[in-house]
C-alpha positions in Angstrom: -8.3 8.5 24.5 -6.1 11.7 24.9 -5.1 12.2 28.6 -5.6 15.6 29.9 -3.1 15.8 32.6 -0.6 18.4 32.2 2.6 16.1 32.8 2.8 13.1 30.0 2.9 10.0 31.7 4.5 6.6 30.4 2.4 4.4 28.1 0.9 1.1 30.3 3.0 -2.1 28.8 1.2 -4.6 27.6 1.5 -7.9 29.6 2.9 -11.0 28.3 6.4 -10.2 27.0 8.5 -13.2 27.1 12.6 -13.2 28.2 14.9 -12.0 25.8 12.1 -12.0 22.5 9.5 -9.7 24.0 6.0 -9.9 22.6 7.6 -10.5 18.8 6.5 -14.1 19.0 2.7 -13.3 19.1 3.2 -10.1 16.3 5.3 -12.7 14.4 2.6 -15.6 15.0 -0.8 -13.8 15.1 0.4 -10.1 13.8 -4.0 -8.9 13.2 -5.0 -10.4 16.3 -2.1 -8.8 18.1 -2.3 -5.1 16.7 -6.2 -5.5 17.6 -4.8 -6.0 21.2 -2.9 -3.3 21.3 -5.4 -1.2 20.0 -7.9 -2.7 23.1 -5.3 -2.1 25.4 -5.0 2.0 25.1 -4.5 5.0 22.8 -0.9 4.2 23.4 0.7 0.8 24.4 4.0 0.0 24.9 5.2 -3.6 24.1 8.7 -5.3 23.1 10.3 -6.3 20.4 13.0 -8.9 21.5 14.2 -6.3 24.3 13.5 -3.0 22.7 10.7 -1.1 23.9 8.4 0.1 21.2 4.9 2.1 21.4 1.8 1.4 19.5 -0.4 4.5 18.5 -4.6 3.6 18.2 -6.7 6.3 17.7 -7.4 8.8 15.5 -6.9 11.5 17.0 -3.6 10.4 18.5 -2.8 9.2 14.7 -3.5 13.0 13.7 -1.2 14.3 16.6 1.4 11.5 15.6 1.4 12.4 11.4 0.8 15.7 11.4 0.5 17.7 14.7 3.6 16.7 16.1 5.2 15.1 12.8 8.2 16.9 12.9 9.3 14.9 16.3 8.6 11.5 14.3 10.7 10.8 11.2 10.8 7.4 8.9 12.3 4.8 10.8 11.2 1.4 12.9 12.0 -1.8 11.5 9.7 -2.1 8.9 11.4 0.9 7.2 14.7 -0.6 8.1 14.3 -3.2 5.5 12.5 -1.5 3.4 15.0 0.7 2.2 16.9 -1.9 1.4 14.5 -2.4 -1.3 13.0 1.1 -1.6 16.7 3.3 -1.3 16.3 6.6 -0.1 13.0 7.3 -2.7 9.9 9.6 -1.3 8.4 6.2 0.8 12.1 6.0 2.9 13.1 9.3 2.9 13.1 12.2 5.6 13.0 15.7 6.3 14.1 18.8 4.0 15.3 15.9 1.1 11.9 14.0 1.8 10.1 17.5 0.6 12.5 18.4 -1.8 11.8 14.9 -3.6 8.3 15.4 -3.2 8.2 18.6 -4.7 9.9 17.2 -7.9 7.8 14.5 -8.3 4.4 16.1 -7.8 3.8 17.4 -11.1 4.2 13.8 -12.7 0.7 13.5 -10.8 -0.9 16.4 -11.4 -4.7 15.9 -12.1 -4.3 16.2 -15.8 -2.1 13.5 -16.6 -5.1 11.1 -14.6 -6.6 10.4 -18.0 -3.6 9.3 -19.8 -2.9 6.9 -17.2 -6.2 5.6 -16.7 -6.2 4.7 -20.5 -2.7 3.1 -19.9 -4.7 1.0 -17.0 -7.6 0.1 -18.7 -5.5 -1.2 -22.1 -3.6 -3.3 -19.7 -6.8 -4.7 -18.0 -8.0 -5.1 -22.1 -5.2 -7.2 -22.2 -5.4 -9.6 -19.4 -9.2 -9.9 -20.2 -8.7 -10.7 -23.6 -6.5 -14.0 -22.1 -9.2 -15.4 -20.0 -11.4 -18.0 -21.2 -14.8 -19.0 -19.3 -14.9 -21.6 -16.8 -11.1 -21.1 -16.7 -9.1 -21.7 -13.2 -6.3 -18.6 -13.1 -4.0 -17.6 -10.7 -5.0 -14.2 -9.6 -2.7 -13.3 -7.8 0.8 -13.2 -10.5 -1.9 -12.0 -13.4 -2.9 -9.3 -11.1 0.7 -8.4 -10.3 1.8 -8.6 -14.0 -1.4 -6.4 -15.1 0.0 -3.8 -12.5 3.3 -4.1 -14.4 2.4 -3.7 -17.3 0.4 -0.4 -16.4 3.4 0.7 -14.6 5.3 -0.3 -17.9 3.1 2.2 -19.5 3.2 4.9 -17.1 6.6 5.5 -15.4 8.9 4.3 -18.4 7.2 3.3 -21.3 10.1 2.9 -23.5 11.1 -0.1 -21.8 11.9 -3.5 -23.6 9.3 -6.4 -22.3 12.8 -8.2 -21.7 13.5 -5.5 -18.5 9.7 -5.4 -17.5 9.7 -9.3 -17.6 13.1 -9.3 -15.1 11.2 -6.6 -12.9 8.3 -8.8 -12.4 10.5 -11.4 -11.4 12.3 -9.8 -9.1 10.0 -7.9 -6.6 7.7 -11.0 -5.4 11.0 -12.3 -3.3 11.7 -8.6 -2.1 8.7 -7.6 -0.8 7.6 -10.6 0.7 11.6 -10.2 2.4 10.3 -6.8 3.8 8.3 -8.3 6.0 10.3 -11.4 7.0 13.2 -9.2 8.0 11.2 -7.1 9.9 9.4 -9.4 12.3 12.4 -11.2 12.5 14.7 -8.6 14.4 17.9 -10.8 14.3 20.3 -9.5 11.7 22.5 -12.5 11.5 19.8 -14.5 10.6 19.1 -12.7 7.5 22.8 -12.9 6.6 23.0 -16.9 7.1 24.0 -18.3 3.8 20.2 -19.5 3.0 18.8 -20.1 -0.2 15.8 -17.1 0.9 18.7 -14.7 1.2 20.9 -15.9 -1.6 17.5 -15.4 -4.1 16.5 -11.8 -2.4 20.1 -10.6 -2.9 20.4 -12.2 -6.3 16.6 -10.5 -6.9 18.2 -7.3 -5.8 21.2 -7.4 -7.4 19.1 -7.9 -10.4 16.6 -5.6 -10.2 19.5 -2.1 -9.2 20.7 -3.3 -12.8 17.8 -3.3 -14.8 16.9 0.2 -13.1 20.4 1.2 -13.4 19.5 0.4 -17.9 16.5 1.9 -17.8 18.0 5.2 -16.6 20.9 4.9 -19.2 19.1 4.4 -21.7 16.5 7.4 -21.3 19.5 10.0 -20.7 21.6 8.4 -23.7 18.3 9.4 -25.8 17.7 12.8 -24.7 14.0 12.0 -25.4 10.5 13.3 -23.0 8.9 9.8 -23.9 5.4 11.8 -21.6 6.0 9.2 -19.5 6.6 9.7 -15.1 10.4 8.9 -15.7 10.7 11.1 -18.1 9.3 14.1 -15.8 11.5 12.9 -13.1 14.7 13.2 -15.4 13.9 17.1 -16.6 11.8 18.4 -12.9 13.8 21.0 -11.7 13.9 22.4 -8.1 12.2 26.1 -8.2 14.2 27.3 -5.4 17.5 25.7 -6.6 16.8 25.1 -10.2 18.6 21.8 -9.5 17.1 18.0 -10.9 17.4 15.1 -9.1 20.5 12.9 -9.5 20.9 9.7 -11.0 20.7 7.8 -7.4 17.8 10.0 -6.7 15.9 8.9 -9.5 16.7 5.3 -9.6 15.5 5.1 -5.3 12.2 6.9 -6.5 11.7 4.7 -9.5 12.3 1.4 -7.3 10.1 3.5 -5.2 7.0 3.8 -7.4 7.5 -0.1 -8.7 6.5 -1.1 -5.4 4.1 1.3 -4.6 2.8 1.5 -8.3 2.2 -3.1 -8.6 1.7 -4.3 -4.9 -0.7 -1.8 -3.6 -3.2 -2.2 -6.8 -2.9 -5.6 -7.1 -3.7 -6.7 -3.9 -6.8 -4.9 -3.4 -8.0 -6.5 -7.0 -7.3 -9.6 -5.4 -9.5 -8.9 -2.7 -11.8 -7.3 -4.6 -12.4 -10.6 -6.8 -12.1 -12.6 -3.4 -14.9 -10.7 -1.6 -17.4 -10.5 -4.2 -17.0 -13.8 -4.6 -18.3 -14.1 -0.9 -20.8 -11.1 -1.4 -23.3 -12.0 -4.7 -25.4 -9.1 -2.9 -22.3 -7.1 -3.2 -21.5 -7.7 -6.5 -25.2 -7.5 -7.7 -24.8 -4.2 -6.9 -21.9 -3.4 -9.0 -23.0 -4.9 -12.2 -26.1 -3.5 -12.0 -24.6 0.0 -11.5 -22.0 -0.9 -14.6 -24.8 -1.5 -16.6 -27.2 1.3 -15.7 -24.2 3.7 -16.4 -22.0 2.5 -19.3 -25.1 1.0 -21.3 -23.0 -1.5 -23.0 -19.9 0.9 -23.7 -17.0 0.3 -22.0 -15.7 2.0 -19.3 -13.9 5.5 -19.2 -12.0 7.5 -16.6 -15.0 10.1 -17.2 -17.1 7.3 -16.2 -15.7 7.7 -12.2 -18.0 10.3 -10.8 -21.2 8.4 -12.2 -20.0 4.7 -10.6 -20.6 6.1 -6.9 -21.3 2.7 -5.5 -18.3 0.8 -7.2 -16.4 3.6 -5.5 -18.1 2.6 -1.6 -16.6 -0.7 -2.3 -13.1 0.6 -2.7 -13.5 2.6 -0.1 -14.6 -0.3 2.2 -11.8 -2.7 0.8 -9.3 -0.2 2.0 -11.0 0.0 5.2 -11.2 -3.9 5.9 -7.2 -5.2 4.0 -5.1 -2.0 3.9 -2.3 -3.2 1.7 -0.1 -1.5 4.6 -1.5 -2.8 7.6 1.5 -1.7 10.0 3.7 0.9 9.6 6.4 2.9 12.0 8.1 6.3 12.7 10.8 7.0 15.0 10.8 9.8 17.7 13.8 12.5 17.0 12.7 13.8 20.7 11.1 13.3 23.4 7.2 14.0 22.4 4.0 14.6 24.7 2.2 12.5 22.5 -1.6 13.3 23.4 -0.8 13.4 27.3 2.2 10.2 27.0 5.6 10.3 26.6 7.5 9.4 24.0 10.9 8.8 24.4 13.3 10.2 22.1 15.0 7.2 19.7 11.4 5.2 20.4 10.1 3.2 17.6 6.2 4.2 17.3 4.1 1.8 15.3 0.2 2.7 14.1 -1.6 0.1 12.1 -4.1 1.2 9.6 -5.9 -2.7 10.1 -6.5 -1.9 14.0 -7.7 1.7 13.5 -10.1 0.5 10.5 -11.5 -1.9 12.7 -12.0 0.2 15.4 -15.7 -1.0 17.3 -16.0 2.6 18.4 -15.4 4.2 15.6 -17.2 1.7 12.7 -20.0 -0.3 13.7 -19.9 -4.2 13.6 -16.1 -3.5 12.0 -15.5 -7.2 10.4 -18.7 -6.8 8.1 -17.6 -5.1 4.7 -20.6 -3.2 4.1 -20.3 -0.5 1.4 -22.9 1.3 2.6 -21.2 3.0 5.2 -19.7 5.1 3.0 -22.7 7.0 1.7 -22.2 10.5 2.4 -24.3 10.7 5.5 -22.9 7.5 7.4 -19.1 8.7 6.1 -19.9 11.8 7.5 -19.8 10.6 11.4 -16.2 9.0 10.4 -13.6 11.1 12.4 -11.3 12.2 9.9 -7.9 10.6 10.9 -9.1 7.2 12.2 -9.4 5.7 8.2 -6.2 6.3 6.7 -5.7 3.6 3.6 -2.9 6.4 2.0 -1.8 7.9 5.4 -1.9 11.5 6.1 -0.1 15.0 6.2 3.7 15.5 4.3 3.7 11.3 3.7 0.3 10.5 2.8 0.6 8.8 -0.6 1.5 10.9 -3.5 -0.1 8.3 -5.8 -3.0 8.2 -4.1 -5.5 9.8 -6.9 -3.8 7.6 -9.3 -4.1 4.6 -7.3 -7.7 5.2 -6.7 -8.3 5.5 -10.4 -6.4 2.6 -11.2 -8.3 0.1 -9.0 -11.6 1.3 -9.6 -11.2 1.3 -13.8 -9.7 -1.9 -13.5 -11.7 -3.4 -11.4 -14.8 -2.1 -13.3 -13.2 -3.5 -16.9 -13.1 -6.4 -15.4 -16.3 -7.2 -13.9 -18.0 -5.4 -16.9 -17.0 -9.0 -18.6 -16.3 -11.8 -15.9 -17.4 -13.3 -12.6 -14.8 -15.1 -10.4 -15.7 -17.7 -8.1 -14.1 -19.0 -5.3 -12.8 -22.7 -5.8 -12.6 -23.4 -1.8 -16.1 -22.0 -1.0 -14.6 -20.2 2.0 -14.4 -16.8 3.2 -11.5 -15.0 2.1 -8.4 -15.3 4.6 -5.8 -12.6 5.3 -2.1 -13.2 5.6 0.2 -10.7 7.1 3.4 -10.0 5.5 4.8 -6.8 4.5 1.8 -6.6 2.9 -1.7 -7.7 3.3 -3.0 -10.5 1.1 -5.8 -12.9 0.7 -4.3 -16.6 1.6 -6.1 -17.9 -1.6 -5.5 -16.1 -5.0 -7.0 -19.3 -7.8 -10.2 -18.7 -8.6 -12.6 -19.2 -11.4 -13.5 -17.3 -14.2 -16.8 -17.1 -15.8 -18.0 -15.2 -18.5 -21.0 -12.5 -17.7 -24.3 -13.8 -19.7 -26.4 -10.5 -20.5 
């Protein structure tokens, strides 16, 4: 609800802050049942974070006034972002104002429409690959094949001239980062994460390891002097058109760590649910394999194929809706904003969570339900525009987000094209929240599709 009153009023706090820690227990504890709280509580609710005040944002409408209306008040900050750029570095997903646009403007033409086929073939040889491991009746670990198949596409992608020696130490290396994005985070007490424990001896060592294999990488390409076609090779020879200046070598190594995040966690966890929630859906994934065989007769899937798999796409769609791989998120006020009729105090840390909004009662009818169907054009239709936002919105909404869409959906249709997973527990699906937002469960069983 937007107030109306002419003079912005402070936010309502939300009761049950304890001395000294605030409300961070229960976001710490029960982080989904506490952003649905907040969201219940008001369009804006302020809450504490050990003592710090911060301010949650849960509508629509205020989340179009928050990213793009009044986005120039709000920059990058909170501490989610805090430790992310720890791991991230000052790339496009960390970085602010004129350098955040300047950045963006170099890197856009690695994603320009065109190249989508050649990294949709890069995705589905990768998903060829994993496939072609797989045996039926199998038990497999979803989760680190998942992760490694999103490697390996990345592999092919951003900086395919790189040894399997460097993509192998990459894969190692990020699982104990980003999972320490989120500890950090929800744990607002610095000294903590400098104690001499063995989870921040093997995140530093992880990051450590993983500045110099990008550090290599980077080396390597300039001491070639060779466009391998590939997104770091488009980094290396953009140049600004207003400047006619490229990036640096920092600046490419932050947007590189950048896009190895971005480019393997996002993908790879909505696979995972993916698999998961079929699993619990048969009528679900009925659906899809009938669709995959009334449209690829046999053949297997191509990025052409997108536009004719319209029901495969609904279940994307309602994936991100249900476990948006970024669940939370922050901004930081630069000023004092009139944020839909509240204040917002200048140095504020503003939080919106893409879980909350997406399960909004007002907005999407019976919310915890994944039901594809309510993205057929006439039921998407009634869906204000800025309350599902699974790649954000305005100057930060994802720049990958074609590609990512492509991704998941050729992969996951490779996939299902050949196998059925099962679940081994028999349960529904259960989230965790992290930095990201995973399925508790990732084994499940493979089975071979009998046509």
């Amino acid at each position: 609800m937007t107030r109306t009153t002419s003079t912005p009023a402070p936010p309502r706090t939300l009761p049950g802050g304890l001395p000294l820690v605030g409300h961070a227990p229960w976001l710490a504890l029960r982080p989904l049942d506490f952003v649905e709280r907040l969201r219940d509580h008001g369009a804006v609710t302020r809450f504490l974070i050990g003592p710090r005040p911060a301010y949650m944002v849960s509508t629509g409408e205020l989340m179009k006034d928050l990213l793009i209306t009044h986005q120039s008040g709000f920059e990058k900050g909170g501490p989610l972002f805090e430790q992310a750029t720890k791991l991230l570095g000052n790339g496009l997903a960390a970085s602010n104002g004129e350098f955040h646009l300047r950045q963006r403007r170099l890197s856009q033409p690695a994603f320009h429409h065109t190249r989508m086929g050649l990294y949709a073939r890069a995705a589905l040889d990768a998903a060829d690959a994993v496939s072609a491991t797989w045996r039926d009746g199998q038990v497999v670990d979803l989760g680190p094949q998942l992760n490694d198949m999103t490697m390996d596409i990345l592999s092919r992608t951003l900086f395919s001239a790189v040894t399997p020696e460097a993509a192998a130490e990459i894969r190692r290396c990020l699982p104990a980062l980003v999972a320490g994005v989120g500890r950090r985070a929800f744990i607002p007490v610095e000294f903590v994460h400098r104690l001499p424990l063995p989870v921040n001896r093997r995140e530093a060592e992880a990051l450590r390891s993983l500045y110099d294999v990008v550090d290599a990488i980077i080396a390597d390409y300039r001491a070639g002097d060779l466009d391998q076609g590939d997104l770091l090779s488009m980094l290396m020879s953009a140049r600004d058109e207003r400047t006619g200046e490229g990036m640096t070598t920092e600046q490419i190594h932050d947007e590189v760590r950048s896009m190895m995040v971005a480019g393997t966690e996002t993908s790879a966890t909505v696979l995972l649910w993916a698999f998961q929630v079929l699993a619990a859906r048969p009528d679900v994934e009925r659906r899809v394999h009938a669709e995959l065989e009334e449209v690829l007769e046999g053949e297997p899937v191509a990025y052409a194929d997108l536009p004719r798999l319209p029901y495969l796409g609904q279940v994307v769609q309602e994936l991100l809706r249900m476990f948006p791989t970024g669940w939370i998120l922050t901004r930081r006020a630069t000023r004092e904003v009139d944020l839909g009729g509240w204040r917002i105090p200048a140095g504020a840390d503003v939080f919106f969570s893409p879980y909350a909004l997406h399960r909004d009662p007002a907005v999407f009818a019976d919310p915890h339900r994944f039901d594809p169907d309510r993205w057929l054009p006439e039921r998407a239709a009634s869906v204000p525009r800025h309350a599902y936002l699974p790649f954000g919105a305005g100057v930060r909404k994802c720049i990958g987000e074609s590609l990512a869409y492509a991704e998941i959906t050729l992969t996951l249709a490779s996939l299902m094209g050949r196998w059925r997973m099962r679940s081994l527990t028999g349960r529904p699906p259960r989230p965790v929240a992290g930095s990201t937002l995973r399925p508790r469960e990732s084994r499940m069983r493979v089975e071979e599709r009998r046509r």
